[in-house]
C-alpha positions as CSV (number, residue, x, y, z in Angstrom):
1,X,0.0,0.0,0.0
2,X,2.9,2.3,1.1
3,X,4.6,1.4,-2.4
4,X,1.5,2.5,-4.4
5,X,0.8,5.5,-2.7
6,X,4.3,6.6,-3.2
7,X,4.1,5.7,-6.8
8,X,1.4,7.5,-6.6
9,X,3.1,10.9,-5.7
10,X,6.2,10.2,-7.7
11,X,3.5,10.1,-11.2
12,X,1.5,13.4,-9.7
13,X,4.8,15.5,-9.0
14,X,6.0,13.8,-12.9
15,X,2.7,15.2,-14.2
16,X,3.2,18.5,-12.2
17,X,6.3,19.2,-14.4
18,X,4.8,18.1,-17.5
19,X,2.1,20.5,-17.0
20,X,4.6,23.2,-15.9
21,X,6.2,22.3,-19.2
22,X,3.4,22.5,-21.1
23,X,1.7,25.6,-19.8
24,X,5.1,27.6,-19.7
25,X,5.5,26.5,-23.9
26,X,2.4,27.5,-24.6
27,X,1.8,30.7,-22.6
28,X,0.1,32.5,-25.3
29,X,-2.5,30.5,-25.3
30,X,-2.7,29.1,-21.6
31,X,-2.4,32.8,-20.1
32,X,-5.1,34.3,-21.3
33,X,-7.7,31.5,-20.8
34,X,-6.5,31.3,-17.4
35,X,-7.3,35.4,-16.7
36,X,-10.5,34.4,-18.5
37,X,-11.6,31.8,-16.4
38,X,-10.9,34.2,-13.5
39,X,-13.1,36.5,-14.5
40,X,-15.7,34.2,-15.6
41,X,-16.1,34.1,-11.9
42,X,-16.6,37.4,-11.3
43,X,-19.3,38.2,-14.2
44,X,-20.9,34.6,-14.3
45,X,-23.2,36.0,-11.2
46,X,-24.3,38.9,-13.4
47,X,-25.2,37.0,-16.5
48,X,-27.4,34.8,-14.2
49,X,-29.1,38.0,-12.3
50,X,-29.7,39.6,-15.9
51,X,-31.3,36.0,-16.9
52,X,-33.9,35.8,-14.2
53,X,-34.9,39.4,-15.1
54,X,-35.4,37.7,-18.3
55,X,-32.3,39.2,-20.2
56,X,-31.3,36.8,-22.7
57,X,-27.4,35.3,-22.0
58,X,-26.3,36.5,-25.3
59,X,-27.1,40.4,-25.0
60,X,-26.3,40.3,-21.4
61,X,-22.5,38.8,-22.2
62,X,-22.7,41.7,-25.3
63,X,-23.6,44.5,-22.7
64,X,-20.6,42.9,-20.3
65,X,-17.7,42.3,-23.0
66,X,-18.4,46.2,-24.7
67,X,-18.2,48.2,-21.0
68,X,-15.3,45.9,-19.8
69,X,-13.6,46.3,-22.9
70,X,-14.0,50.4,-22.9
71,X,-12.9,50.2,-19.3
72,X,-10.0,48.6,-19.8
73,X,-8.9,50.3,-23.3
74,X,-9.7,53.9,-21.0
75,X,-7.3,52.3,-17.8
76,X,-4.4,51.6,-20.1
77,X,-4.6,54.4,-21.8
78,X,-4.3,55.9,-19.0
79,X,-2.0,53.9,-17.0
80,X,0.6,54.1,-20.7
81,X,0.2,57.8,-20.0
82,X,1.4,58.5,-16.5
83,X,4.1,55.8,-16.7
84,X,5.6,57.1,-19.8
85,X,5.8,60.8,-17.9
86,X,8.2,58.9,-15.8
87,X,9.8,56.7,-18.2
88,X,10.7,60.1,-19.9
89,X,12.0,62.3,-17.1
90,X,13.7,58.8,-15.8
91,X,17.5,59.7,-17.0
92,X,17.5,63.0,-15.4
93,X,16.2,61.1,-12.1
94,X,18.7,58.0,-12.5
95,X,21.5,60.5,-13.1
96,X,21.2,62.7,-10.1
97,X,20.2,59.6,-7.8
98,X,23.3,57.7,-8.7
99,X,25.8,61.5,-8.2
100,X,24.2,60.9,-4.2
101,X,24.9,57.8,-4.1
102,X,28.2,58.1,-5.8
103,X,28.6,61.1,-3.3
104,X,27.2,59.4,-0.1
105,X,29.7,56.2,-0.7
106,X,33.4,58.2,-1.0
107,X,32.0,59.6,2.8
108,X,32.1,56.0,3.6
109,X,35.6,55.1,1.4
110,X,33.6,53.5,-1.3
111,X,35.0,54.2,-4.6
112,X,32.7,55.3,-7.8
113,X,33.3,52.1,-9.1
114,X,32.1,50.2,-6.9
115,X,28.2,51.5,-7.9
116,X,28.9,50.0,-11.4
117,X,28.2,46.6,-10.5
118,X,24.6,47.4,-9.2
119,X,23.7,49.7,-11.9
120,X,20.5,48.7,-13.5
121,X,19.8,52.3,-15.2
122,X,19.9,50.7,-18.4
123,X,17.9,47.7,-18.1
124,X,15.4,49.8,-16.3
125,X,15.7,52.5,-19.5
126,X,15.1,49.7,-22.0
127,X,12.4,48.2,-20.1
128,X,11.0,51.3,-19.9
129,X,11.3,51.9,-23.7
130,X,10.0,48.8,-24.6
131,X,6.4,49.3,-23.3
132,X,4.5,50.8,-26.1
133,X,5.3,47.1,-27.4
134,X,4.4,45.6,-24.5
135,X,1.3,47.5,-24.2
136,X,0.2,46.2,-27.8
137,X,1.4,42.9,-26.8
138,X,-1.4,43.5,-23.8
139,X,-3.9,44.8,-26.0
140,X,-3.6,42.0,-28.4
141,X,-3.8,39.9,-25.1
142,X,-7.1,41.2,-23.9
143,X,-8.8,40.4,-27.3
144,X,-7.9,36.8,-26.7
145,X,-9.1,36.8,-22.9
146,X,-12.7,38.4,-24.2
147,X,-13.3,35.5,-26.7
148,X,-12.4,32.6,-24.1
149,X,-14.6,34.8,-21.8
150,X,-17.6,34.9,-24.1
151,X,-17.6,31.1,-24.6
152,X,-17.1,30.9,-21.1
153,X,-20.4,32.3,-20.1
154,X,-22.1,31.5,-22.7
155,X,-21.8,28.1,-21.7
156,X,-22.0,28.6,-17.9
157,X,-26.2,28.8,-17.7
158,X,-26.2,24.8,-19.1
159,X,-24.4,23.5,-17.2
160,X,-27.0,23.1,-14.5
161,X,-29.3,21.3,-17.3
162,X,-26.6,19.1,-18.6
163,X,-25.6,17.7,-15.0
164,X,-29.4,16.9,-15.0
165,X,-28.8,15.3,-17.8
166,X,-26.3,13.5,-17.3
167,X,-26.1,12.7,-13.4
168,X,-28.9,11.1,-10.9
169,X,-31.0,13.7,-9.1
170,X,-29.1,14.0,-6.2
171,X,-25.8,13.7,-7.7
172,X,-26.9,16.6,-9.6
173,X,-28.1,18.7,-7.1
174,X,-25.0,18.0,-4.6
175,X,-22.5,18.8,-7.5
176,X,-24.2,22.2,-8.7
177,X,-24.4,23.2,-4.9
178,X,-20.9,22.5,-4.3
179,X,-19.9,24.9,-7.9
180,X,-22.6,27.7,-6.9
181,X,-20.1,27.8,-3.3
182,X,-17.2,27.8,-5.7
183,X,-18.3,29.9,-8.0
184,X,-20.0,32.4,-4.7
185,X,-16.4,31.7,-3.1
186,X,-14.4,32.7,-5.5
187,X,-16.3,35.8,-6.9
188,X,-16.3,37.5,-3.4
189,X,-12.3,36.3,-2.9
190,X,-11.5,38.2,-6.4
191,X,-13.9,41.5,-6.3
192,X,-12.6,42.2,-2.8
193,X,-9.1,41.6,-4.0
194,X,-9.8,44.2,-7.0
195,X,-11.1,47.0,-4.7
196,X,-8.2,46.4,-2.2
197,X,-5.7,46.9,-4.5
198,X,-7.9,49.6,-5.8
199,X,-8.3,51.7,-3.1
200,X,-4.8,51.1,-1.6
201,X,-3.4,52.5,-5.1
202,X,-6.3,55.1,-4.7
203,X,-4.4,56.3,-0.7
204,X,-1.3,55.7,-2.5
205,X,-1.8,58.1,-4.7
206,X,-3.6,61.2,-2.2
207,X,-0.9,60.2,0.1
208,X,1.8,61.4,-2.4
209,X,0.3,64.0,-4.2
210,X,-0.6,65.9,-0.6
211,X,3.2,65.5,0.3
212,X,3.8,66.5,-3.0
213,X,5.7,63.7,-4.7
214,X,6.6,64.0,-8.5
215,X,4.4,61.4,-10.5
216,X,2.1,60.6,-8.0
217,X,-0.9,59.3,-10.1
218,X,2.1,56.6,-11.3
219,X,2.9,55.7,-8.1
220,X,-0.7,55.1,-7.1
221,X,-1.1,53.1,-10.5
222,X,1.9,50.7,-9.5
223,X,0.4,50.2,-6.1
224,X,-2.6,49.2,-7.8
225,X,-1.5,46.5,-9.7
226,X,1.6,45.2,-7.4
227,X,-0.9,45.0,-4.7
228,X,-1.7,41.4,-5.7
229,X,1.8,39.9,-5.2
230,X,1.6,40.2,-1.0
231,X,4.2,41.8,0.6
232,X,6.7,42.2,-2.0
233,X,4.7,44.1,-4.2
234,X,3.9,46.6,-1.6
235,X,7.7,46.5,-0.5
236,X,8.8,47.3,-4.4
237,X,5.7,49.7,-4.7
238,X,6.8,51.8,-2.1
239,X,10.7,52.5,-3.2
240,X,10.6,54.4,-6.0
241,X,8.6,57.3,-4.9
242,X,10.6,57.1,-1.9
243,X,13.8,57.0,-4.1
244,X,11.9,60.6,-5.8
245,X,11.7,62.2,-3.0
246,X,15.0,61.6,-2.0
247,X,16.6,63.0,-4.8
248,X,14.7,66.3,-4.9
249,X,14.8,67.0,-1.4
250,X,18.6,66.0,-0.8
251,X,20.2,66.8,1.8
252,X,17.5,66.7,2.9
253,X,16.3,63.2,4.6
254,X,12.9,64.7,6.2
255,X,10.9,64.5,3.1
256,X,11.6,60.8,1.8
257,X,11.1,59.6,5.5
258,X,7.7,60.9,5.8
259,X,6.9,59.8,1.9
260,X,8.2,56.1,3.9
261,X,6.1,56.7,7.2
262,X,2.9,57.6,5.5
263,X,3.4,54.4,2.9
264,X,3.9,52.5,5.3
265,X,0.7,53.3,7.7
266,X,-1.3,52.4,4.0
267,X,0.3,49.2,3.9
268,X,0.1,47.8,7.2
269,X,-3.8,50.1,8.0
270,X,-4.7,48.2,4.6
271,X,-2.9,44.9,4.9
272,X,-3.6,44.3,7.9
273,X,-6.2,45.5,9.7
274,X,-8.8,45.8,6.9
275,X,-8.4,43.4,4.4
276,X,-8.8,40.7,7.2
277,X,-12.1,41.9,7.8
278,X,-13.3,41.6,4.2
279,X,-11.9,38.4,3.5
280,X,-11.5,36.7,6.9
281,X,-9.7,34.0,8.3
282,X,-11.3,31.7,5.8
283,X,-9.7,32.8,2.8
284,X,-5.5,33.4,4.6
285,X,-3.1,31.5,2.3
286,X,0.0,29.8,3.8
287,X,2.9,32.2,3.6
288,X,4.9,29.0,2.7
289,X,2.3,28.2,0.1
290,X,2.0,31.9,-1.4
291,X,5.8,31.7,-1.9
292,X,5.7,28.1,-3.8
293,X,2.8,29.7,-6.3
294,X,4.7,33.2,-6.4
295,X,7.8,31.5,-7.3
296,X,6.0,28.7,-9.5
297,X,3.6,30.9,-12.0
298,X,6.2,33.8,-11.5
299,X,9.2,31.3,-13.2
300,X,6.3,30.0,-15.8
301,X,5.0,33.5,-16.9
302,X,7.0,36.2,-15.4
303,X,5.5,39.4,-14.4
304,X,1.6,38.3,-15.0
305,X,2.5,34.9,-13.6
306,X,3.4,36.9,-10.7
307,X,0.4,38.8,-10.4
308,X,-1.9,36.1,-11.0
309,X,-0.2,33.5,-8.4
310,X,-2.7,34.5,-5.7
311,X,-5.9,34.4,-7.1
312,X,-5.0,31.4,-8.2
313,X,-3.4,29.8,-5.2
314,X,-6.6,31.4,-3.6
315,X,-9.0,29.8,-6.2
316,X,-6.6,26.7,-6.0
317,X,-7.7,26.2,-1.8
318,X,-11.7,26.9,-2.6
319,X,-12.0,24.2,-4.7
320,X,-10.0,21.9,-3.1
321,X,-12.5,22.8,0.4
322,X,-15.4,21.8,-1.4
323,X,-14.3,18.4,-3.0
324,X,-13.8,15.9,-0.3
325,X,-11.1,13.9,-1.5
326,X,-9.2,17.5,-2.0
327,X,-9.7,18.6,1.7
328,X,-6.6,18.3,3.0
329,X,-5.0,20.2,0.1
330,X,-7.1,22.9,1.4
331,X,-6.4,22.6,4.7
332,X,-2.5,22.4,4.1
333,X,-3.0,25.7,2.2
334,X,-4.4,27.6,4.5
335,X,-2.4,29.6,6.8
336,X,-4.0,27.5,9.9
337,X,-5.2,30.5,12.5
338,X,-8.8,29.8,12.2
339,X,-7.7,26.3,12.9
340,X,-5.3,27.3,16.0
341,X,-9.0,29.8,17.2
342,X,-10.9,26.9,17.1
343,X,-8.7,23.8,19.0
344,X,-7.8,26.9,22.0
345,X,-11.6,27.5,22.2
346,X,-12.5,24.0,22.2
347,X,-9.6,23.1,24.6
């Protein structure tokens, strides 16, 4: 018995890498079905309220797809606008930060060229250069993600009829409960997520432009989107308008350290005080297990894989809490304080 279940997890850790393989080969594909299938979850519960009030699926997924579509072709447009402010004044800002740095280290008997092995001015410059192709590449992208997404709900309202169809009564009626808690589960997990990271970037933003930080809209865009890698997003968020504010105020030091103080009470007011409260203990992920899917999705698709590895290490423990077999995958997932409440209470 030992022998098989070992053989067991020897084939399901081979068929891990296989689909690692697989998915990081065909990313142009995988990627945006994935993104789709996430937000099937978040806009499957409207097409079903617009069908009772006896909307038919197809214009309701029409209506969706056209105002997601002009939201997101208005945020990127916006978003390509205010970065590419500071991708153009970036030289000047590079230049003046390395001259302190370069100044600060021969106080210390560090010599000039000691900077040039940690200079990442150019690979930040070209990265910076290169995004109107990465915003077409986006673009291109998002087209992709709407046409998995259409057939995606368009195939979501059968489903109940064809596991009538095809199971027993109560087969049918335990499995579609279980996938309406899934699908519930989920939804709530990723909308809160989005406003979150929303209205952090939102403070972000205020925060700087009251203490009067250059390209504070950016800043407040970045903290938007790194918000969904925990903890080292907000960490790498939260440098470079630090790094501005150090170079216009130097000598200065006052300036940069409130710009750090008053990012810091966002982060931790945010991070952990309310978003505890809108997701609960229920949804906590395993800092361990966050790590494995940051470092996992982040080596298989890079930035997106990045920014994606939550929702779907998130999604990953919902499912697995609702299929029996997959319990303790869930369990193991979680980060265990609910668990740890509920033994000291019982004890």
């Amino acid at each position: 018995m030992d022998k098989n279940r070992a053989a067991t997890v020897f084939l399901g850790i081979l068929a891990l890498v296989a689909l690692g393989a697989v998915f990081k080969a065909a990313k142009g594909v995988v990627l945006p079905l994935v993104v789709a299938w996430l937000l099937s979850y978040l806009f499957s519960p409207l097409v079903r309220f617009l069908e009772r009030k006896r909307i038919p699926p197809a214009l309701s997924i029409a209506a969706i797809i056209v105002t997601f579509l002009g939201v997101c072709f208005q945020s990127v447009a916006f978003m390509y606008d205010k970065i590419m402010l500071f991708a153009n004044a970036f030289p000047r800002y590079y230049s003046r930060l390395m001259g302190l740095v370069n100044a600060s280290g021969e106080n210390f008997g560090i010599p000039p060229g000691f900077w040039q092995n940690f200079d990442l001015g150019p690979k930040i410059a070209s990265y910076l250069l290169g995004l109107p192709a990465s915003v077409a590449t986006l673009l291109m992208n998002l087209f992709l993600v709407m046409i998995f997404l259409v057939f995606i709900l368009l195939g979501a309202p059968y489903l109940e009829y064809k596991l009538r169809y095809a199971l027993s009564p109560d087969a049918a009626k335990k499995v579609q409960k279980a996938i309406d808690s899934v699908s519930h589960q989920i939804g709530r997990y990723l909308s809160t997520l989005f406003f979150i990271s929303l209205s952090t970037g939102i403070c972000v933003w205020l925060a700087l432009a009251f203490l009067r930080v250059d390209f504070a809209v950016t800043w407040g865009v970045l903290a938007f989107v790194l918000n969904f890698i925990p903890t080292l997003g907000s960490i790498a968020a939260s440098i470079p308008p630090v790094l501005v504010a150090l170079v216009k105020s130097y000598p200065s030091l006052g300036h940069p350290l409130v710009v750090a103080a008053a990012l810091l009470v966002i982060q931790v007011t945010i991070g952990n005080i309310i978003t505890p409260k809108l997701m609960g203990d229920r949804l906590n992920l395993s800092p361990v297990g966050v790590l494995v899917f940051l470092l996992f999705w982040g080596w298989l698709w890079g930035i997106p894989g990045a920014l994606l590895a939550v929702p779907i290490a998130a999604t990953t423990r919902i499912i697995c809490e609702n299929v029996d077999s997959l319990a303790f995958i869930g369990v193991m997932m979680g980060s265990g304080k609910n668990f740890k409440k509920n033994l000291t209470a019982a004890s």
